[in-house]
ROTISE-399980 format. One record per residue: residue in one letter; x, z, y of N, C-alpha, C in turn. Coordinates in nm, 2 decimals. Each point is the difference from the previous one (the first is absolute). Example, Ala and Ser with C-alpha at 12.3 -4.5 7.8 and 13.67 -1.06 7.14 Angstrom:
+------+--------+--------+--------+--------+--------+--------+--------+--------+--------+
: resn :    nxx :    nzz :    nyy :   caxx :   cazz :   cayy :    cxx :    czz :    cyy :
+------+--------+--------+--------+--------+--------+--------+--------+--------+--------+
:    a :   1.32 :   0.78 :  -0.57 :  -0.09 :   0.00 :   0.12 :   0.09 :   0.00 :   0.12 :
:    s :  -0.04 :  -0.07 :   0.11 :   0.09 :   0.00 :   0.11 :  -0.08 :   0.08 :   0.11 :
+------+--------+--------+--------+--------+--------+--------+--------+--------+--------+
***
This chain:
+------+--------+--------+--------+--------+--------+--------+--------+--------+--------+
: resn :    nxx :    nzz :    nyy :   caxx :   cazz :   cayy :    cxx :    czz :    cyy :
+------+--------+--------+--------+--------+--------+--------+--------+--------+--------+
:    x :  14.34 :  15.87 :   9.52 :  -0.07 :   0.11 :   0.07 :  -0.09 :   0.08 :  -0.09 :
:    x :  -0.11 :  -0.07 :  -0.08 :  -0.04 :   0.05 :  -0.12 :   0.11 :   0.10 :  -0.10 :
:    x :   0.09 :  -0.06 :   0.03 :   0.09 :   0.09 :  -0.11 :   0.03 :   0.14 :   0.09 :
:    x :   0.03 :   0.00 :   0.11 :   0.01 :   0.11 :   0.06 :  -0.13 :   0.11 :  -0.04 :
:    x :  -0.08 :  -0.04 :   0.07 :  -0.12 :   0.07 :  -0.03 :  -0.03 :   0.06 :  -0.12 :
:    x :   0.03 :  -0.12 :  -0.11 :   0.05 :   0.11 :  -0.12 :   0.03 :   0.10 :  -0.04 :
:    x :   0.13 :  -0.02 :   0.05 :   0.17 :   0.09 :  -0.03 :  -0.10 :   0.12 :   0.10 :
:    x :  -0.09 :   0.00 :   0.14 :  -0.01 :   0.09 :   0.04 :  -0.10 :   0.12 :  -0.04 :
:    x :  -0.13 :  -0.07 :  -0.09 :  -0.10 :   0.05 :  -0.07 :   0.09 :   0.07 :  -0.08 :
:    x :   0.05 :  -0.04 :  -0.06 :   0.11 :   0.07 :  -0.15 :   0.05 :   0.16 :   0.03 :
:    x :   0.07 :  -0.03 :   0.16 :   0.06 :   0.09 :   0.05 :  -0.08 :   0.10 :   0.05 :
:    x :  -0.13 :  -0.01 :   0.05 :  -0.05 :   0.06 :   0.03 :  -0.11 :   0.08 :  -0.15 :
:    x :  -0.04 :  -0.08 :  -0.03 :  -0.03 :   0.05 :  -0.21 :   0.08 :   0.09 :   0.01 :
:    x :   0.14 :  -0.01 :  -0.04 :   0.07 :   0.15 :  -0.04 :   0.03 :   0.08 :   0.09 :
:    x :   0.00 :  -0.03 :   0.10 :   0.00 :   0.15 :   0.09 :  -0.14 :   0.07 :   0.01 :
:    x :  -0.07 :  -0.06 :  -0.02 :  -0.16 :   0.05 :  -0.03 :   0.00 :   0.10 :  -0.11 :
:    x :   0.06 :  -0.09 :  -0.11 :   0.00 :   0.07 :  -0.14 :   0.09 :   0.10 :  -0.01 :
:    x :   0.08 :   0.03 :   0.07 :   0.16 :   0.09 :   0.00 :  -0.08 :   0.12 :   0.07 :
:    x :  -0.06 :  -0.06 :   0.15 :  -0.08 :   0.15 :   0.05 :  -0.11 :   0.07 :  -0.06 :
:    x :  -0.05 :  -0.08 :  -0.08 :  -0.13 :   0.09 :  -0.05 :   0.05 :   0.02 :  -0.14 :
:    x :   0.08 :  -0.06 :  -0.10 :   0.04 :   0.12 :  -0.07 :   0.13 :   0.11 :   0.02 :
:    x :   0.08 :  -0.05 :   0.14 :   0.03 :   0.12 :   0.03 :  -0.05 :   0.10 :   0.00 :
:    x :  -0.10 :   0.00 :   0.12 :  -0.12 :   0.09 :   0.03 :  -0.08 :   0.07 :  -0.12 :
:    x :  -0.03 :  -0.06 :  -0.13 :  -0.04 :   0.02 :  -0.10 :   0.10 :   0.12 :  -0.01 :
:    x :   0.11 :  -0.01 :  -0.06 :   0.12 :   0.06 :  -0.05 :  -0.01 :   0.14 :   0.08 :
:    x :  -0.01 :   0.03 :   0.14 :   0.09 :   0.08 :   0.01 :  -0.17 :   0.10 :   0.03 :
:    x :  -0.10 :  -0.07 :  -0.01 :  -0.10 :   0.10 :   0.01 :  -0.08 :   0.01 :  -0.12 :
:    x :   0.05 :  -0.05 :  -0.12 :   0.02 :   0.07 :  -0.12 :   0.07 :   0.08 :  -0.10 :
:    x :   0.16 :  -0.04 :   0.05 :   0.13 :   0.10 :  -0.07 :   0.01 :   0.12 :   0.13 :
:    x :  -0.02 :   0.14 :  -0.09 :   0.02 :   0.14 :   0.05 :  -0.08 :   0.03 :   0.07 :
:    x :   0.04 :   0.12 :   0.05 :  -0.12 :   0.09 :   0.13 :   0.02 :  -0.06 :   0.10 :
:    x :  -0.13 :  -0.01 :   0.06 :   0.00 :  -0.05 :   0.16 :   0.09 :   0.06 :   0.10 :
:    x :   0.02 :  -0.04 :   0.10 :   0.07 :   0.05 :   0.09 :  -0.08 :   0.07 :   0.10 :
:    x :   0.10 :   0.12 :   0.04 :  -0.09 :   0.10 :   0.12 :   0.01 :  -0.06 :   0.08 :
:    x :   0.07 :  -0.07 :   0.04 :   0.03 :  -0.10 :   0.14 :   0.10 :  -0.11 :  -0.05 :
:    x :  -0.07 :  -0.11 :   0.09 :   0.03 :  -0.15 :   0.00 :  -0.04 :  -0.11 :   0.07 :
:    x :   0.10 :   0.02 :   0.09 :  -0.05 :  -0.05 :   0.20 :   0.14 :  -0.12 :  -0.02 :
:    x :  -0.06 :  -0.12 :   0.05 :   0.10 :  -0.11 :   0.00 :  -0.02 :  -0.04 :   0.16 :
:    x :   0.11 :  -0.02 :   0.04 :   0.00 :  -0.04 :   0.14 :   0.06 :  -0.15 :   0.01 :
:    x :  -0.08 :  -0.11 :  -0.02 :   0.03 :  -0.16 :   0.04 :   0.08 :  -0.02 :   0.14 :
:    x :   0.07 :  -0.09 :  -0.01 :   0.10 :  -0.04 :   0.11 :  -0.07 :  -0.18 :   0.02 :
:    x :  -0.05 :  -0.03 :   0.15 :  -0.03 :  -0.10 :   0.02 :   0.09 :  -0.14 :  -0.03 :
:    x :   0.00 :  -0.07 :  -0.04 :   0.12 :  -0.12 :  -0.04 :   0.10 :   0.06 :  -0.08 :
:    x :  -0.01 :   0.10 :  -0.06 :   0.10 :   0.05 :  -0.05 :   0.12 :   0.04 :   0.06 :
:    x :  -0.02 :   0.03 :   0.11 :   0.09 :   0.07 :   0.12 :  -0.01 :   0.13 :   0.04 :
:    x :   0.07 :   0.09 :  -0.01 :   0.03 :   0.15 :   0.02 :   0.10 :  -0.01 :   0.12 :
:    x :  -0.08 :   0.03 :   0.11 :   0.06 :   0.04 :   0.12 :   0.08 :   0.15 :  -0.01 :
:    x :   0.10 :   0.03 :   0.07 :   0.07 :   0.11 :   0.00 :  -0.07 :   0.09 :   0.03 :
:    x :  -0.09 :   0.01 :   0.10 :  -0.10 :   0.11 :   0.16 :  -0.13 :   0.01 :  -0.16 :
:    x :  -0.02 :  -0.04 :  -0.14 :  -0.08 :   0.00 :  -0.04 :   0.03 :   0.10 :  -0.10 :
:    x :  -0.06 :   0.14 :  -0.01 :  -0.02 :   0.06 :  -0.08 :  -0.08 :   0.01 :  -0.08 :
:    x :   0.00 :   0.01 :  -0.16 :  -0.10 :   0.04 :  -0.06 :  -0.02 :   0.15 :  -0.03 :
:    x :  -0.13 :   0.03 :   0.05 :  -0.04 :   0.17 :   0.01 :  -0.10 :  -0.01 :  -0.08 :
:    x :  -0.03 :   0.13 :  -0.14 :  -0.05 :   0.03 :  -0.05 :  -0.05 :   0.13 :   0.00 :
:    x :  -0.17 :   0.05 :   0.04 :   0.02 :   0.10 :  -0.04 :  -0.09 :   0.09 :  -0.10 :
:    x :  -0.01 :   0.11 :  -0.05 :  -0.06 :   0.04 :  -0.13 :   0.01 :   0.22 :   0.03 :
:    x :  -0.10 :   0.04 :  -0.06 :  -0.06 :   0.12 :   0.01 :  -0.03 :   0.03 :  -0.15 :
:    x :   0.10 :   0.08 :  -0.07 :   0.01 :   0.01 :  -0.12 :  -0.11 :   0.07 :  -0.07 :
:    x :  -0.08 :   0.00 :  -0.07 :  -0.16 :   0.08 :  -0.07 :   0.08 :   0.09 :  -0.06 :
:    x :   0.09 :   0.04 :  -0.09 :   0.04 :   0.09 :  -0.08 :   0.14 :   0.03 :  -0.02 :
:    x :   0.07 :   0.14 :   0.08 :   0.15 :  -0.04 :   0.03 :   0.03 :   0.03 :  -0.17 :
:    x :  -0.06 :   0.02 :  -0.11 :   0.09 :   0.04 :  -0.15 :   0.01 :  -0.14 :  -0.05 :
:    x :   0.00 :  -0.13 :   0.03 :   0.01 :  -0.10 :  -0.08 :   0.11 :  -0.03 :   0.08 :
:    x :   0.13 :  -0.03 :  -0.08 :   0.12 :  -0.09 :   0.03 :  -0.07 :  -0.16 :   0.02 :
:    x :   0.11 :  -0.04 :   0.10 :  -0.02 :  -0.12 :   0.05 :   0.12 :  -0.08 :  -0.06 :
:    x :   0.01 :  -0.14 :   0.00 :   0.11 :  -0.09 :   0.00 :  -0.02 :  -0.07 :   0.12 :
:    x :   0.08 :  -0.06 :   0.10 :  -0.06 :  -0.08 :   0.13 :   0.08 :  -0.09 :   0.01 :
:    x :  -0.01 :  -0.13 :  -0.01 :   0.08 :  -0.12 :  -0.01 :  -0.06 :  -0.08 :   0.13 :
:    x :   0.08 :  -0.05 :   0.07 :  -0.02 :  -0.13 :   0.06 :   0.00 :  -0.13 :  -0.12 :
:    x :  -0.06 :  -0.09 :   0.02 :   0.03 :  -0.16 :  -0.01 :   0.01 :  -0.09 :   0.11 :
:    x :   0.10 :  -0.08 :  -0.05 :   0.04 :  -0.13 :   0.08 :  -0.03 :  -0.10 :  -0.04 :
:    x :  -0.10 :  -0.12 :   0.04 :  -0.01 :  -0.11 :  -0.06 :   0.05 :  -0.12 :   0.11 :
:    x :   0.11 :  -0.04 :  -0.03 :   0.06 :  -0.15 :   0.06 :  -0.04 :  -0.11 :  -0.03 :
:    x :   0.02 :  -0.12 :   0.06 :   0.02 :  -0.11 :  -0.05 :   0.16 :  -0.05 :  -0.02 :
:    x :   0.02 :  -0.08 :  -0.09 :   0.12 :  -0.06 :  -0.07 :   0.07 :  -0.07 :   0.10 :
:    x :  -0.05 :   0.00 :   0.12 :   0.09 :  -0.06 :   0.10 :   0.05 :   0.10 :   0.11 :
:    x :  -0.03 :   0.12 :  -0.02 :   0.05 :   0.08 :   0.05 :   0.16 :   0.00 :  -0.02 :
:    x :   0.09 :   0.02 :   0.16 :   0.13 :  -0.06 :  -0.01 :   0.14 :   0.07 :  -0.03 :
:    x :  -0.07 :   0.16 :  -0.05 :   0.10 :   0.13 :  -0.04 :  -0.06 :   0.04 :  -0.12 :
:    x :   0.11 :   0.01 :  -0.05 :   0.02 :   0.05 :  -0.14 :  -0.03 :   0.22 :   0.00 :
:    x :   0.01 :   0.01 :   0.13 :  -0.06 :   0.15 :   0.01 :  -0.12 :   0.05 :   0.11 :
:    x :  -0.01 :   0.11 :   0.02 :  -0.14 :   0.06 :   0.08 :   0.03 :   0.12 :   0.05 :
:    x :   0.04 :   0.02 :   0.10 :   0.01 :   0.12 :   0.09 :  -0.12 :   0.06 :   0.03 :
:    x :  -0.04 :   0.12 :  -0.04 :  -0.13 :   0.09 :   0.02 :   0.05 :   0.15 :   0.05 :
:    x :  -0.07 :   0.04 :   0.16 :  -0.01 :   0.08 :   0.03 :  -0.16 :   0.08 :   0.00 :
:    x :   0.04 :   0.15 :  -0.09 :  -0.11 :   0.02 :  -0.05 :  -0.05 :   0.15 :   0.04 :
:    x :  -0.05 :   0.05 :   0.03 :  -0.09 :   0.12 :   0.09 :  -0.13 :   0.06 :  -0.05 :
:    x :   0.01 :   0.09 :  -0.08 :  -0.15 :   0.09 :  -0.07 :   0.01 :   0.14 :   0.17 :
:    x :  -0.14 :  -0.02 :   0.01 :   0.02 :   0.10 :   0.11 :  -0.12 :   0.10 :  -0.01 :
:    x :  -0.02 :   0.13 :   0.02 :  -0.13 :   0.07 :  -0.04 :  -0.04 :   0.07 :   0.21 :
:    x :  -0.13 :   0.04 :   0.00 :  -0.03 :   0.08 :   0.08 :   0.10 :   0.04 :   0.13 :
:    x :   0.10 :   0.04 :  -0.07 :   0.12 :   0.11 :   0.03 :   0.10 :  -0.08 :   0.00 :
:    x :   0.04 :  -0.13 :   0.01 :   0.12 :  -0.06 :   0.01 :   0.02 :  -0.09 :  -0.14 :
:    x :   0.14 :  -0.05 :   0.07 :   0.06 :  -0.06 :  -0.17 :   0.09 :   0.12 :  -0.12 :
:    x :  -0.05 :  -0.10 :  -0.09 :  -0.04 :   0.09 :  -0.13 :   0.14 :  -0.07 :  -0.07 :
:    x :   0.03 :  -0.17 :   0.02 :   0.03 :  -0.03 :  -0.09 :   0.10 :  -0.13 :   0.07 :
:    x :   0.07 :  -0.05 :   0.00 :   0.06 :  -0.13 :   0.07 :   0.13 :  -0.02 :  -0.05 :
:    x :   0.01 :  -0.15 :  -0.03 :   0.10 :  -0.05 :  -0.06 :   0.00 :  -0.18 :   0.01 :
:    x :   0.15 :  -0.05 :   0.00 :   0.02 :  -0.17 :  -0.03 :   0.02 :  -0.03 :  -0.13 :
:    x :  -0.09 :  -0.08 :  -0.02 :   0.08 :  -0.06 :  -0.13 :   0.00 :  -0.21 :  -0.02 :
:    x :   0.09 :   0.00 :  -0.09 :   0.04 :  -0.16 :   0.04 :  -0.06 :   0.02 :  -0.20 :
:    x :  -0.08 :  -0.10 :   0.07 :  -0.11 :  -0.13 :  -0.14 :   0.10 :  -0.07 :  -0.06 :
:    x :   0.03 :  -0.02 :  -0.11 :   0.09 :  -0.10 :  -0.06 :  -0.13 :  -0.11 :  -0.06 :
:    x :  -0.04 :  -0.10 :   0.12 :  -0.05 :  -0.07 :  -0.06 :   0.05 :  -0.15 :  -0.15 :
:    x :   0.08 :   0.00 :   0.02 :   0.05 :  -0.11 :  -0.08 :   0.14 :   0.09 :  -0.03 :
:    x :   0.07 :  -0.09 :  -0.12 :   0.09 :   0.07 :  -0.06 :   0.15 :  -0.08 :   0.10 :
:    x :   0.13 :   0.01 :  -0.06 :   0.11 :  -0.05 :   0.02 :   0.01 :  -0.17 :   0.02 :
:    x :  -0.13 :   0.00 :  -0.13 :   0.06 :  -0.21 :  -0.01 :  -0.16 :   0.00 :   0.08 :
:    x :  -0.04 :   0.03 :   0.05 :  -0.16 :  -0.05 :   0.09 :  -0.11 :  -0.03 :  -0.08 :
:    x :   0.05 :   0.08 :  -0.11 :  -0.18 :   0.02 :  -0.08 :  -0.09 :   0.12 :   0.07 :
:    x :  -0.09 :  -0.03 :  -0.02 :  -0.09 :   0.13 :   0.13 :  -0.06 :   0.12 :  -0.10 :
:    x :   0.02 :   0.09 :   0.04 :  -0.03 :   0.10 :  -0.13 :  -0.17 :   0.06 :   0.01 :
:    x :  -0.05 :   0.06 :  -0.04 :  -0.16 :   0.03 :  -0.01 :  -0.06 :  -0.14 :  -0.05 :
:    x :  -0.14 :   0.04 :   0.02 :  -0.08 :  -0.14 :  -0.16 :  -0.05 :  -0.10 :   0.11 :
:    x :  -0.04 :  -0.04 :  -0.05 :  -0.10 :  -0.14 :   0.08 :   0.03 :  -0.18 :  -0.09 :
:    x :  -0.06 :  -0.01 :  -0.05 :   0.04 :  -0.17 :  -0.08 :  -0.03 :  -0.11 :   0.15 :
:    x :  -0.05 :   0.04 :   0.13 :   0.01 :  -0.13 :   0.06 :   0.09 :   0.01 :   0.09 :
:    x :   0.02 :  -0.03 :   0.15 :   0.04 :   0.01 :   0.10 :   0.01 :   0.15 :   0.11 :
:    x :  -0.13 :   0.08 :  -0.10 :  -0.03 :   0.16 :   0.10 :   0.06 :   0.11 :  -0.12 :
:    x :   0.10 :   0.05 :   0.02 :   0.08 :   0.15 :  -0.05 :  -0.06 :   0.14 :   0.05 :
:    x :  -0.01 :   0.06 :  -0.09 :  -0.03 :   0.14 :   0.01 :   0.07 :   0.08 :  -0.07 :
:    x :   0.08 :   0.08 :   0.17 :   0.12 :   0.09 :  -0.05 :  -0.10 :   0.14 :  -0.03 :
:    x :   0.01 :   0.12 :  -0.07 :   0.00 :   0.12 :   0.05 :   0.08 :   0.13 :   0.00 :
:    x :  -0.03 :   0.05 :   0.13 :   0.17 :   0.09 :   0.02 :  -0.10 :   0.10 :   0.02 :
:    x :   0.07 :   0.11 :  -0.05 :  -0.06 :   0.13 :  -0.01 :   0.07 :   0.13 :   0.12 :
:    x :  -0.10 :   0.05 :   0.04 :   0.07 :   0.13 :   0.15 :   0.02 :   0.10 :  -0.08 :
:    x :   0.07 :   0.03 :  -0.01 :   0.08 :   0.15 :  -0.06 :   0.06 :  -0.05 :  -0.18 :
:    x :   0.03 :   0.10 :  -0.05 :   0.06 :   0.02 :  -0.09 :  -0.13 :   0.00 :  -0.14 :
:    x :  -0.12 :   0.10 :   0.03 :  -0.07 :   0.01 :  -0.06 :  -0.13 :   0.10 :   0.03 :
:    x :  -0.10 :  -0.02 :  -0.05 :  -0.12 :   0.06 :   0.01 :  -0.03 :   0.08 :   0.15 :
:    x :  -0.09 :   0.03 :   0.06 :   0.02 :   0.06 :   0.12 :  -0.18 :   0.12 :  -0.02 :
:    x :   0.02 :   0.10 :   0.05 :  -0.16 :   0.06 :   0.01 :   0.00 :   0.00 :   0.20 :
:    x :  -0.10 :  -0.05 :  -0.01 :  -0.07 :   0.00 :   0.14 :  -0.09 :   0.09 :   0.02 :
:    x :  -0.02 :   0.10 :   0.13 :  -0.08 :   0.09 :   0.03 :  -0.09 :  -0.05 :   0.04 :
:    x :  -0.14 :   0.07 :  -0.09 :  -0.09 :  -0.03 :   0.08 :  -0.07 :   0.05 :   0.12 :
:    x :  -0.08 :  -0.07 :   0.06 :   0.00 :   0.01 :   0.15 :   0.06 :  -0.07 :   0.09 :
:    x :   0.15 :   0.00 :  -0.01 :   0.08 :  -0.08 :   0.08 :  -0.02 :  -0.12 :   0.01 :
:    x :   0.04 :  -0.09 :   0.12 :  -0.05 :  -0.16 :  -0.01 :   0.17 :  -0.02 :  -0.01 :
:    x :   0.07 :  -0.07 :  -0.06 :   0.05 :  -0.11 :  -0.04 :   0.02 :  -0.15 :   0.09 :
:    x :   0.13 :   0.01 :   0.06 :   0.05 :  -0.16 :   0.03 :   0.09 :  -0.08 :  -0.05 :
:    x :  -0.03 :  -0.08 :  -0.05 :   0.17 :  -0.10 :  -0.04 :   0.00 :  -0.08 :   0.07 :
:    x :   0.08 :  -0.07 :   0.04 :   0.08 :  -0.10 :   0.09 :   0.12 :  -0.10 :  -0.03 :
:    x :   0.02 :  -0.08 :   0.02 :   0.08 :  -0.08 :  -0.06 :  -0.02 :  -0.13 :   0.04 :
:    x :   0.16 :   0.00 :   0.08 :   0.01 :  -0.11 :   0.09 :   0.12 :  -0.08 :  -0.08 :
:    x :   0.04 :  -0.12 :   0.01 :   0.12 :  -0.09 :  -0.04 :   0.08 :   0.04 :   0.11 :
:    x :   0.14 :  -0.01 :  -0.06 :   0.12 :   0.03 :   0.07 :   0.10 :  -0.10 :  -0.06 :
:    x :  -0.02 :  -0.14 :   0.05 :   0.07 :  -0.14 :  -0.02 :   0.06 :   0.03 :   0.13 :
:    x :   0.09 :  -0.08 :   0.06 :   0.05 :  -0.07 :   0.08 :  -0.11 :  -0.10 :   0.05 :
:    x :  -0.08 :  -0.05 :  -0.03 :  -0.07 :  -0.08 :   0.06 :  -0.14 :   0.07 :   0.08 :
:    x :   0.00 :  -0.10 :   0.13 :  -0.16 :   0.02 :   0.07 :  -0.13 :   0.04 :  -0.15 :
:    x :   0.02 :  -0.13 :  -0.01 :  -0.12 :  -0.08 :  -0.10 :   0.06 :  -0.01 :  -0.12 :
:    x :  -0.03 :   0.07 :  -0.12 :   0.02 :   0.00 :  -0.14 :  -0.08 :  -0.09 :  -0.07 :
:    x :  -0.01 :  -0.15 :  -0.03 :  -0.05 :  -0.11 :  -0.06 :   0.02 :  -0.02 :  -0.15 :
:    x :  -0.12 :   0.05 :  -0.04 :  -0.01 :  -0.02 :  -0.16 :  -0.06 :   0.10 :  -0.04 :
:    x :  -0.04 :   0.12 :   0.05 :  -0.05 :   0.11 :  -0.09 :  -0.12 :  -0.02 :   0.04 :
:    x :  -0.12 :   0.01 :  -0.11 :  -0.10 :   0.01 :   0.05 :  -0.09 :   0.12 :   0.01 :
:    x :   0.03 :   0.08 :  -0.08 :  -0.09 :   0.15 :  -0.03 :   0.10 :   0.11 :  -0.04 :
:    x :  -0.03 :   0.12 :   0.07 :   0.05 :   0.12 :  -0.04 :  -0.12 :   0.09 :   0.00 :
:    x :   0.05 :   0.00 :  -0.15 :  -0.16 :   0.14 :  -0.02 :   0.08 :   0.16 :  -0.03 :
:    x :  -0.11 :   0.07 :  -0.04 :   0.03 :   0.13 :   0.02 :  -0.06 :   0.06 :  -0.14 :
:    x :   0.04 :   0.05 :  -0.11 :  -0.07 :   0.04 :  -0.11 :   0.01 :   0.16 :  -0.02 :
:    x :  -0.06 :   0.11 :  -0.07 :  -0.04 :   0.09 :  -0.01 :  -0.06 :   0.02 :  -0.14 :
:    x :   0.07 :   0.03 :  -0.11 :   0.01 :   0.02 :  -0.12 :  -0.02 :   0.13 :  -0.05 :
:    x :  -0.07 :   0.07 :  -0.08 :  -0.01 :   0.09 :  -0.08 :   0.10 :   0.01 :  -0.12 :
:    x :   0.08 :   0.12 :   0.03 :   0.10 :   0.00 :  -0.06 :  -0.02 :   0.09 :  -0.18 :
:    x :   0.04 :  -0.05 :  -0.12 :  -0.06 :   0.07 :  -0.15 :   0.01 :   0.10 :   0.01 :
:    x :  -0.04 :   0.13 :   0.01 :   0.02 :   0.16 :  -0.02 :   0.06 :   0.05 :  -0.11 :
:    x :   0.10 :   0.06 :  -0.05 :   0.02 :   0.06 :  -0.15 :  -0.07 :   0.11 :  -0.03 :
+------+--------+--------+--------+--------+--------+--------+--------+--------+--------+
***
C-alpha cells in the first residue's frame, strides 16, 4: 500500500511540474494573447446540447488577427478524430460557419499535438489566415461537437485563442 502511495506522490510531482512549467512556457515565449477563454468540461465529458460560446469586442479593427481553437483530450479518448461545428456571428447575423474534422491521432493511433502525459493539446485554426475585426462590433464564436455520440468522453477543455498577427 505504501508503495502505491508512492507511485502516487510521483505522479502527482510531475503533473505539478509539467503544469507550472508549461504555464511558465507559454506566458513567456511571444506576444500575449488578445483573447484566451478556455471552457472546462466536467469529468471530461462534452455533452452534445453543450456549446462553447465565446465572445469578444475588437479595440482596433487595423491589427490582423490569427484565431485558433484548442483541444485538449485525455489519451483515453476513444476516436482517433473530432467533429467541430463552428459559428463566428456579429450584430447582424452570421459572418462565418463551417465543419471541420480534428485529426486527433494519426493512421497507427499516435495522437497528434504535444502533451508528454495523458492530456493532448490539439490546435486547429478558423480560416485560412489572419482576419481584421471591426471595431465596435461584438463578436460570437460557437462551437459545438458533431460526434455521433450523446456524451463525448475524454475531452476535457476547448479554449478559444486570439493572436496578433506579424505586420510587414
Amino acid at each position: 500500500m505504501a508503495e502505491n502511495v508512492q507511485k502516487s506522490l510521483k505522479i502527482v510531482k510531475k503533473r505539478l511540474f509539467l503544469a507550472v512549467f508549461g504555464a511558465w512556457a507559454m506566458v513567456s515565449c511571444g506576444p500575449a494573447p488578445i483573447l484566451d477563454e478556455l471552457t472546462t468540461f466536467e469529468e471530461h465529458s462534452w455533452h452534445m446540447d453543450s456549446v462553447v460560446q465565446v465572445q469578444w469586442e475588437p479595440q482596433d479593427s487595423g491589427i490582423p488577427v490569427f484565431m485558433s481553437l484548442y483541444v485538449r483530450h485525455l489519451s483515453d479518448y476513444p476516436y482517433n478524430n473530432l467533429f467541430l461545428f463552428r459559428t463566428i456571428s456579429t450584430m447582424e447575423g452570421v459572418a462565418y460557419a463551417d465543419t471541420v474534422n480534428v485529426h486527433l491521432a494519426d493512421d497507427l493511433g499516435h495522437w497528434n499535438g504535444s502533451g508528454m502525459s495523458d492530456l493532448k493539446t490539439m490546435m486547429v485554426p478558423v480560416g485560412k489566415s489572419a482576419v481584421r475585426f471591426k471595431k465596435g462590433e461584438r463578436y460570437t464564436l460557437r462551437v459545438q461537437h458533431g460526434m455521433r455520440d450523446t456524451v463525448l468522453y475524454g475531452i476535457q477543455d476547448v479554449g478559444v485563442r486570439l493572436l496578433q498577427a506579424d505586420q510587414p
